[in-house]
DSSP file (Angstrom, degrees, kcal/mol; ACC not computed):
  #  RESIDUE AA STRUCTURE BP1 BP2  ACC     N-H-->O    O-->H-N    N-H-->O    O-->H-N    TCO  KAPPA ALPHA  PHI   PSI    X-CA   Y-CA   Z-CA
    1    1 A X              0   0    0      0, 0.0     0, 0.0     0, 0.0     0, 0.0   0.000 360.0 360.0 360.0 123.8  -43.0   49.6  -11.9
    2    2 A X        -     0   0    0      1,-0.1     0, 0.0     2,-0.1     0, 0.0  -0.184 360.0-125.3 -50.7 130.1  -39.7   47.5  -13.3
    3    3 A X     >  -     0   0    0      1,-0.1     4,-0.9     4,-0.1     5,-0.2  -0.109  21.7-107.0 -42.5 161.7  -36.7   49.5  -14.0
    4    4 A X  H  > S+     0   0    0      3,-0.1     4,-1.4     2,-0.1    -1,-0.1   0.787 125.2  53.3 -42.2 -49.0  -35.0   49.5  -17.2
    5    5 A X  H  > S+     0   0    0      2,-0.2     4,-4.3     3,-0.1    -1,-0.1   0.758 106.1  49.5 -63.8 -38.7  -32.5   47.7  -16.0
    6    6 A X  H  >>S+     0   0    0      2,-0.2     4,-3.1     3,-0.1     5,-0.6   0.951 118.4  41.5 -43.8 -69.1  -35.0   44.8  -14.5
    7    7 A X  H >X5S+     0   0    0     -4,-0.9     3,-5.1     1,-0.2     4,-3.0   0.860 111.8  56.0 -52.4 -65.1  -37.0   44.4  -18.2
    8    8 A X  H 3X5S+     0   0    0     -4,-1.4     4,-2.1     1,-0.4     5,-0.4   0.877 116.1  37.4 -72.2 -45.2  -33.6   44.7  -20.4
    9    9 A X  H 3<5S+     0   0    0     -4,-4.3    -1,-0.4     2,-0.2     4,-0.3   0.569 109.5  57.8-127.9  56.7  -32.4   41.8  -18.4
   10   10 A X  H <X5S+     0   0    0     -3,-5.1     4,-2.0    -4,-3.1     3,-0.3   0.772 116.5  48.0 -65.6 -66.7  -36.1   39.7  -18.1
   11   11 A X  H  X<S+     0   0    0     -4,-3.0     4,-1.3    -5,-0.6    -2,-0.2   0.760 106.4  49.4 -62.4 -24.5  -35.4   40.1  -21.9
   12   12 A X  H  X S+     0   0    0     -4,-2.1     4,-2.6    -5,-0.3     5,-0.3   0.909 114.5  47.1 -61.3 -51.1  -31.7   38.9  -21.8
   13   13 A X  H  4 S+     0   0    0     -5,-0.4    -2,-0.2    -3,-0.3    -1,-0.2   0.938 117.1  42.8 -54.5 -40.8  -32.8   35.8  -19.7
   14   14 A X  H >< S+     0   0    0     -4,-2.0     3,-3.0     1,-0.2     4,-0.4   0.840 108.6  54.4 -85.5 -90.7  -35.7   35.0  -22.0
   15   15 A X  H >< S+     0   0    0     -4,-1.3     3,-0.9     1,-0.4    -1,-0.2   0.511 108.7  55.4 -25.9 -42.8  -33.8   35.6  -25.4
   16   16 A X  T 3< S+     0   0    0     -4,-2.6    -1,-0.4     1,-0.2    -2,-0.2   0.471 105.7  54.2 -83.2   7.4  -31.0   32.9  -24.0
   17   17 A X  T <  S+     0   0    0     -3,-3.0     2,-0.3    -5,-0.3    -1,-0.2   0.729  80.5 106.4 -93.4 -19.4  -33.5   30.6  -23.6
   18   18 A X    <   +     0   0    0     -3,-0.9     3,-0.0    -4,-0.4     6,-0.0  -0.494  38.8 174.0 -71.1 116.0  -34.7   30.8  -26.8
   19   19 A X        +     0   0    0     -2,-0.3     2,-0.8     1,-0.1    -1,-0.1   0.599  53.3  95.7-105.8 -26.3  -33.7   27.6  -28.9
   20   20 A X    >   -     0   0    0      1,-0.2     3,-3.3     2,-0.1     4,-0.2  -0.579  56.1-162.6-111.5 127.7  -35.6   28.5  -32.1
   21   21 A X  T 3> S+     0   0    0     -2,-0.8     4,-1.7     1,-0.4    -1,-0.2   0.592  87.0  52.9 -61.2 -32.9  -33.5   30.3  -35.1
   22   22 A X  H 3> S+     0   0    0      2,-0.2     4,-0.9     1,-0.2    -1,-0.4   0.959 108.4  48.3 -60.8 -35.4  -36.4   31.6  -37.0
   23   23 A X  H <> S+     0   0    0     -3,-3.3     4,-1.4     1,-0.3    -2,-0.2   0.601 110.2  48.8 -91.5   2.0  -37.6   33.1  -34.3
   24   24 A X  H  > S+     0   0    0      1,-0.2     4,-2.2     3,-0.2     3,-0.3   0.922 109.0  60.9 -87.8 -46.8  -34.3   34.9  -33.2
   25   25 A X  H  X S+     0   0    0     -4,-1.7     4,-0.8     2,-0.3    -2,-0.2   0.652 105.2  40.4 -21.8 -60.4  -34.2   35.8  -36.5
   26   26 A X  H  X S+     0   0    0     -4,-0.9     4,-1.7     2,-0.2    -1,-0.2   0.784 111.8  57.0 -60.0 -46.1  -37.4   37.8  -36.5
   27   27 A X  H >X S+     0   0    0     -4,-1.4     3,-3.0    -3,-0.3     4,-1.2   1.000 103.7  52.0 -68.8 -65.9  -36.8   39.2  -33.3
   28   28 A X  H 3X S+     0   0    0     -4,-2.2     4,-2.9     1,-0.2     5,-0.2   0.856 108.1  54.6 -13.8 -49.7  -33.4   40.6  -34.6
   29   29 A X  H 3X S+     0   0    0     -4,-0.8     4,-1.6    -5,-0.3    -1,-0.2   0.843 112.7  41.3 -70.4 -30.6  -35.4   42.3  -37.6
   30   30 A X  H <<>S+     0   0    0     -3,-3.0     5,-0.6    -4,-1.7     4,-0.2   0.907 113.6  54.2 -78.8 -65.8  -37.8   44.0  -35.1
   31   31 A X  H >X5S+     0   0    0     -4,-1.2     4,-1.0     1,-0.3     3,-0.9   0.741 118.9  35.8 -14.5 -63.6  -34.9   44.9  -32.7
   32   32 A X  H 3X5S+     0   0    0     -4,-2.9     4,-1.2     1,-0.3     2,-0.5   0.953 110.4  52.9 -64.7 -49.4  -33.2   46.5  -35.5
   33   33 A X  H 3<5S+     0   0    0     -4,-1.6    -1,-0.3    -5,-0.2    -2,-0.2  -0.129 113.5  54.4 -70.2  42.2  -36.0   48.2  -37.7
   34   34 A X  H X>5S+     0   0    0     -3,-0.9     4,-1.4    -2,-0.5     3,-0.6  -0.023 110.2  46.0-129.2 -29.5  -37.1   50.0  -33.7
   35   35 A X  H 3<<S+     0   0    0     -4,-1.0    -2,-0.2    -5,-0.6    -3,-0.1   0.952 109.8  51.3 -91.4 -13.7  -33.6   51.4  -33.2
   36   36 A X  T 3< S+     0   0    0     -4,-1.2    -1,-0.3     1,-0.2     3,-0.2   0.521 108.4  56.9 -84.6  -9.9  -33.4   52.7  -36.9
   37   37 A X  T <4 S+     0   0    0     -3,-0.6    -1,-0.2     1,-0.1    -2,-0.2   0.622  95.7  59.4-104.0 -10.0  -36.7   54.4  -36.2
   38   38 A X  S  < S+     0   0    0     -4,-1.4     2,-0.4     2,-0.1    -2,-0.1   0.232  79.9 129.1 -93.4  27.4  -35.5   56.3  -33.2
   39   39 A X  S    S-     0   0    0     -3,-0.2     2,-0.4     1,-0.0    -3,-0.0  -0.680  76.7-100.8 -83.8 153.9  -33.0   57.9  -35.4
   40   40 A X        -     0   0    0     -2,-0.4     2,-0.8     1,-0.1    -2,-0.1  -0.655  46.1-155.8 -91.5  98.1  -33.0   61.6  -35.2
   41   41 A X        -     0   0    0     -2,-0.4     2,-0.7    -4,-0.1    -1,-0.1  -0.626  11.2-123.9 -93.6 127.0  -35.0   62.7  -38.6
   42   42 A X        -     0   0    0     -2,-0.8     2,-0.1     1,-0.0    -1,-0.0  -0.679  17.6-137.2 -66.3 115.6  -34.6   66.2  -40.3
   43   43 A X        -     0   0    0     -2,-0.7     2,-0.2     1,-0.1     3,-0.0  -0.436  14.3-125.1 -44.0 124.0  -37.5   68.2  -40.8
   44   44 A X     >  -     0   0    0     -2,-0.1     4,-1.3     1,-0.1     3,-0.5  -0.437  30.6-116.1 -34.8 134.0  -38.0   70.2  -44.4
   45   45 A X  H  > S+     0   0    0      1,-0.2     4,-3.1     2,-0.2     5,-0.2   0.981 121.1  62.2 -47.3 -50.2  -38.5   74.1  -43.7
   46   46 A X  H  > S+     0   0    0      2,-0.2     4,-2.0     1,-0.2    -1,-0.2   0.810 106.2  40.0 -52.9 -41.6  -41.9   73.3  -45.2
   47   47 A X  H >> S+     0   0    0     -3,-0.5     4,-1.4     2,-0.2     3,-1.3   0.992 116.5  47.5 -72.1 -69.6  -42.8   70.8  -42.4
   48   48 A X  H 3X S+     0   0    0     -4,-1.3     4,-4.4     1,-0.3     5,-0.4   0.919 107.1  58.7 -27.6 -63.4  -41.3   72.9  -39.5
   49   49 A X  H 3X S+     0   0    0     -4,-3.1     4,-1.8    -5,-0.3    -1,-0.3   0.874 107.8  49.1 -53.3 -32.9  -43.2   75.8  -41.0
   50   50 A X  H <X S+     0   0    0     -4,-2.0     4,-2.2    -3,-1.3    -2,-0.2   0.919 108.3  50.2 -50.1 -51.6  -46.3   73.5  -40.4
   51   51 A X  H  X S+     0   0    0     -4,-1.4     4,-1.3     2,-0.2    -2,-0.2   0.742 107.0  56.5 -28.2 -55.4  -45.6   72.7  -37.1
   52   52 A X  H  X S+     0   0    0     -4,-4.4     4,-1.7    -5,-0.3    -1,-0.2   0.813 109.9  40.9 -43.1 -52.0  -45.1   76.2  -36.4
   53   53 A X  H  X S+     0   0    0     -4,-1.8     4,-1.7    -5,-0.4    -2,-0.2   0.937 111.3  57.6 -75.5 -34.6  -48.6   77.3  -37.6
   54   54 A X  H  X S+     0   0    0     -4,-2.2     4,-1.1     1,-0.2    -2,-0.1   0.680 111.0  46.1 -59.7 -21.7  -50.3   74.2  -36.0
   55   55 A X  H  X S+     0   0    0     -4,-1.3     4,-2.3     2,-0.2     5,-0.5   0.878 113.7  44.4 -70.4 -51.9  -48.7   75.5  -32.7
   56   56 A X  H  X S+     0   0    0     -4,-1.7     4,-1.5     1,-0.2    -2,-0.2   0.937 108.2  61.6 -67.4 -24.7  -49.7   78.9  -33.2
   57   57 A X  H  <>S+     0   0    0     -4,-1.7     5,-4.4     1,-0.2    -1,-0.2   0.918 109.4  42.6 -55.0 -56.7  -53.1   77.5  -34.3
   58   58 A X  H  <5S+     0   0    0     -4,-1.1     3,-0.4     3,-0.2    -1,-0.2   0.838 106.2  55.2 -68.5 -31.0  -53.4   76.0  -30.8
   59   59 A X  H  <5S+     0   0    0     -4,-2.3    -2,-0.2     1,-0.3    -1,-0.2   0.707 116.5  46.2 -84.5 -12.9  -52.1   79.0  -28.3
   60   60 A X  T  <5S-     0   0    0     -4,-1.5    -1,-0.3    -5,-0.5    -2,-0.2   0.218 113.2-128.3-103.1  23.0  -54.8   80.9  -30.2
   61   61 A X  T   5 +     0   0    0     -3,-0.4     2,-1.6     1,-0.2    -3,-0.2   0.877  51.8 153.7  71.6  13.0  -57.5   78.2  -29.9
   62   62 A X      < +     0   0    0     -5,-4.4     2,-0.3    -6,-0.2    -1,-0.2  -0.749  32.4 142.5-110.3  92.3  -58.4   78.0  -33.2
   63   63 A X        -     0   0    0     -2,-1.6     2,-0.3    -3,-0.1    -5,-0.0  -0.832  41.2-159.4-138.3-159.5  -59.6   74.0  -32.7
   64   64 A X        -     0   0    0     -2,-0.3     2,-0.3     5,-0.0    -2,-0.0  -0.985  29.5-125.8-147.5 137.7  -62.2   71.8  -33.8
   65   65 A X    >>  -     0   0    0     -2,-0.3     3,-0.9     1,-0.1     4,-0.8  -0.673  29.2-107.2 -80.7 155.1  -62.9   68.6  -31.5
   66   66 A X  T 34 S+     0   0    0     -2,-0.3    -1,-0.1     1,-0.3    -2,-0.0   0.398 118.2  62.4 -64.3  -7.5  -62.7   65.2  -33.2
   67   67 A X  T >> S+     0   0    0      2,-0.1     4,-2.7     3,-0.1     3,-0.9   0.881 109.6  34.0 -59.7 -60.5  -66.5   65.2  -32.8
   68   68 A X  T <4 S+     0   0    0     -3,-0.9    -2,-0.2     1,-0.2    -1,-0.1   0.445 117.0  54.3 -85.0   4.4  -67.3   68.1  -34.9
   69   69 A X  T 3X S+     0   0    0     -4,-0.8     4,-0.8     3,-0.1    -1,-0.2   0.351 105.8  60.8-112.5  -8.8  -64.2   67.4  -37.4
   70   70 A X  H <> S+     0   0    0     -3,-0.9     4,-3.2    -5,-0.3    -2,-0.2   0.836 112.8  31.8 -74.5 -59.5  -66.0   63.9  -37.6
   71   71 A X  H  < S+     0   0    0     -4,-2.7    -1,-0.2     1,-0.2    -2,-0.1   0.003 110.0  64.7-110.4  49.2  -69.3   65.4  -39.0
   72   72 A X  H  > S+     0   0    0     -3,-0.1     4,-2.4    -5,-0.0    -1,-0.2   0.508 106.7  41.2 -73.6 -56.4  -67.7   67.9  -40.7
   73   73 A X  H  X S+     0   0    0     -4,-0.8     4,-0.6     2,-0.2    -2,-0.2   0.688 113.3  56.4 -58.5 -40.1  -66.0   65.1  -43.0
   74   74 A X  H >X S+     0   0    0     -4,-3.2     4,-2.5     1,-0.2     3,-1.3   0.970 106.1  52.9 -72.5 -40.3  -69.5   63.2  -43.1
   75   75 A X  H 3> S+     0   0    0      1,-0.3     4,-3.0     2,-0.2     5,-0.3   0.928 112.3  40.8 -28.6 -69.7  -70.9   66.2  -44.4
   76   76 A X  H 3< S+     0   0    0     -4,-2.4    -1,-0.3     1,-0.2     4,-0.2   0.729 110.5  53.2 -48.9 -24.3  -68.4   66.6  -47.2
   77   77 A X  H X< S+     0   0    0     -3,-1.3     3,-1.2    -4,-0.6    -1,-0.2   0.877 110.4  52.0 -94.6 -46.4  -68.2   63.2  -48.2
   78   78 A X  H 3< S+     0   0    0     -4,-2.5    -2,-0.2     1,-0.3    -3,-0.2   0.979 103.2  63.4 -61.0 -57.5  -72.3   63.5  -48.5
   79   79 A X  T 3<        0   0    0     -4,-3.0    -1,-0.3     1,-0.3    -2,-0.2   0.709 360.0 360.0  -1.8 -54.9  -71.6   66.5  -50.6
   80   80 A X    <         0   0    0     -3,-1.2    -1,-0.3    -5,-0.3    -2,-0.2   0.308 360.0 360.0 -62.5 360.0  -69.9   64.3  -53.2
């Protein structure tokens, strides 16, 4: 498996190779909107306190597999 160091600079080498401005352009726009999403976000009390129950939810077991939450949902929707 490449390092970090290896990919970031494969990407430096290819990025200076790169002759066309739109497409540096674009790439810039992802580059930036990915580092602005790995900004740190504050949680609401109300969202923590969800988190919280959905944890406690699991260390007691109380879960439903994605089968049975599947035809649980067709149920309901047939229901309607």
């Amino acid at each position: 498996m490449a390092s970090v160091d290896n990919i970031r600079n494969g990407l430096i080498e290819k990025i200076l190779s790169i002759k066309n401005k739109d497409f540096l352009i674009a790439l810039d726009k992802i580059i930036t909107s990915s580092a602005s999403e790995s900004e740190i976000i504050e949680l609401t009390k109300e969202q923590q306190l969800m988190l919280e129950m959905s944890e406690r939810d699991i260390k007691e077991g109380k879960l439903i597999s994605q089968e049975a939450m599947n035809k649980r949902n067709l149920e309901w929707l047939d229901a309607m």
